[in-house]
C-alpha positions in Angstrom: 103.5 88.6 155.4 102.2 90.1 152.0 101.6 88.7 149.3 104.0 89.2 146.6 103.4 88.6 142.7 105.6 85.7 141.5 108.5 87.1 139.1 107.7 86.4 136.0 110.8 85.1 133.3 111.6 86.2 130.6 109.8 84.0 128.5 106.4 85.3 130.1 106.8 88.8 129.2 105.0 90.4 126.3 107.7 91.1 123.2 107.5 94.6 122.3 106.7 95.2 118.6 108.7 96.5 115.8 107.6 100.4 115.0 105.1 99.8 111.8 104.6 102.7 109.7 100.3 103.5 109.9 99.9 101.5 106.2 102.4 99.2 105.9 99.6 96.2 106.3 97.8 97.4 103.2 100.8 98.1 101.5 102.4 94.8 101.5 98.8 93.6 100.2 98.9 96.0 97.0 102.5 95.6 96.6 103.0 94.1 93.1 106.6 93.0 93.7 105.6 90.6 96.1 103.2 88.7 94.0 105.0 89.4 91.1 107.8 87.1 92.7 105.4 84.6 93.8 103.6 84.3 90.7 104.9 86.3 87.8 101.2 85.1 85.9 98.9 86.3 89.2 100.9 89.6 88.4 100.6 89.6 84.5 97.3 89.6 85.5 96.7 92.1 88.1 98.7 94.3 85.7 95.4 93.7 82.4 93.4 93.8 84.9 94.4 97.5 85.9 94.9 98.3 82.9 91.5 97.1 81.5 90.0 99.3 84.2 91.7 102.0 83.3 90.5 102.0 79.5 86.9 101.3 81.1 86.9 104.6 82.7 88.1 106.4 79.6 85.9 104.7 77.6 82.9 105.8 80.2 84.1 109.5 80.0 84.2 109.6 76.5 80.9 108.0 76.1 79.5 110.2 79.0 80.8 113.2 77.1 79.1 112.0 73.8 76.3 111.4 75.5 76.2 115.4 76.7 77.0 116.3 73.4 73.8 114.2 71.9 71.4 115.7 74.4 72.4 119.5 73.6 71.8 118.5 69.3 68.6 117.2 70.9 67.7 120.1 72.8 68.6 122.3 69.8 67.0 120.4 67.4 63.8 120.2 69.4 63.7 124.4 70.2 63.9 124.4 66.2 61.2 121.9 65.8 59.3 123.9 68.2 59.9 127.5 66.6 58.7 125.5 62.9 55.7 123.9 64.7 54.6 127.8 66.1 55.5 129.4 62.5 53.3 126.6 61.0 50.2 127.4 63.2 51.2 131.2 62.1 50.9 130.5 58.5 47.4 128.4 59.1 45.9 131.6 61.3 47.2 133.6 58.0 45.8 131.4 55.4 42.5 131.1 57.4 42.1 135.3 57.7 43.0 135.1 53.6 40.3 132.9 53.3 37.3 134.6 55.1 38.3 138.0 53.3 38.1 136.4 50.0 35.1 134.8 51.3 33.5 138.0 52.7 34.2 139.4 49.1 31.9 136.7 47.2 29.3 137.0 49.3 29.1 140.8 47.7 27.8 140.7 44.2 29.5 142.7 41.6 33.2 142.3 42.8 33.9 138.6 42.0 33.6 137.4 38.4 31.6 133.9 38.5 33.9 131.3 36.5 32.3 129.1 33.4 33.9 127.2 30.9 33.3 129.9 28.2 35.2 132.3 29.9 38.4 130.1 30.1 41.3 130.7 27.6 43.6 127.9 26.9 47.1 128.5 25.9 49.5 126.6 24.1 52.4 124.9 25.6 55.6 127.3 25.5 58.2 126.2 22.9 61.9 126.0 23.9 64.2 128.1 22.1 66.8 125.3 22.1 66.3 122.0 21.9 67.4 119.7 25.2 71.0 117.9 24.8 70.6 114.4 25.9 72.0 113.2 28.9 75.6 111.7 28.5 74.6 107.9 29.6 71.8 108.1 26.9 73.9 109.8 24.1 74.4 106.0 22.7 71.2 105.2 22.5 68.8 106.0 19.7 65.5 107.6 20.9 62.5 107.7 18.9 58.8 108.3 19.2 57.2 105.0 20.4 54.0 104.0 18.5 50.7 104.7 20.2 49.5 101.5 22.5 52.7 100.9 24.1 
């Protein structure tokens, strides 16, 4: 005699499962219907939620492109501050070669005049053709010559 498995009812045997599209689990979890009939609130607040995310990330690619745009004025303005600081040293070599030929010429007598206080001229101050209109705030006021000591 050999053994024979025991027939099993139909009770026993394994259901077979509905067909489930690949995603349907995650789905269901995102779906905003669902909650949203569950808990209108949970879904007011899913919905600022999202949308507070999505004004984060334009926020962070406006600030990110400001933030490119301040590094090139930067760059720029440090290549300029650069090309001033080179020009500078320029104009100190210049001066500096000035200086040693005008040197190199009083150390030869005859060619530079030595300077005294006989030798100076003074000359009086320029006069204006015109006298100076007085500013428009001040054209109220009367200006006169203040006494010596004040």
């Amino acid at each position: 005699m050999a053994a024979s498995p025991a027939p099993r009812s139909q009770n026993s045997l394994p259901k077979p499962r509905p067909l489930q599209r690949p995603l349907q689990l995650i789905e269901g979890s995102l779906s905003a219907r669902r909650i949203e009939r569950q808990a209108p609130w949970l879904a007011g607040l899913h919905r600022i939620s999202s949308g507070a995310l999505v004004g984060l990330g334009f926020s962070m690619l406006g600030l990110s492109a400001l933030t490119l745009h301040w590094q090139n004025q930067w760059a720029h303005s440090f290549a300029k501050l650069e090309a001033s600081k080179t020009l500078e040293h320029r104009m100190q070599e210049s001066s500096a070669l000035l200086e040693q030929h005008h040197l190199s010429l009083v150390r030869r007598p005859g060619l530079l005049e030595p300077t005294s206080s006989a030798k100076l001229i003074h000359l009086p101050e320029p006069r204006s053709s015109r006298p100076r209109a007085p500013l428009p705030l001040l054209a109220g006021f009367q200006l006169r010559a203040m006494p010596a000591g004040y």
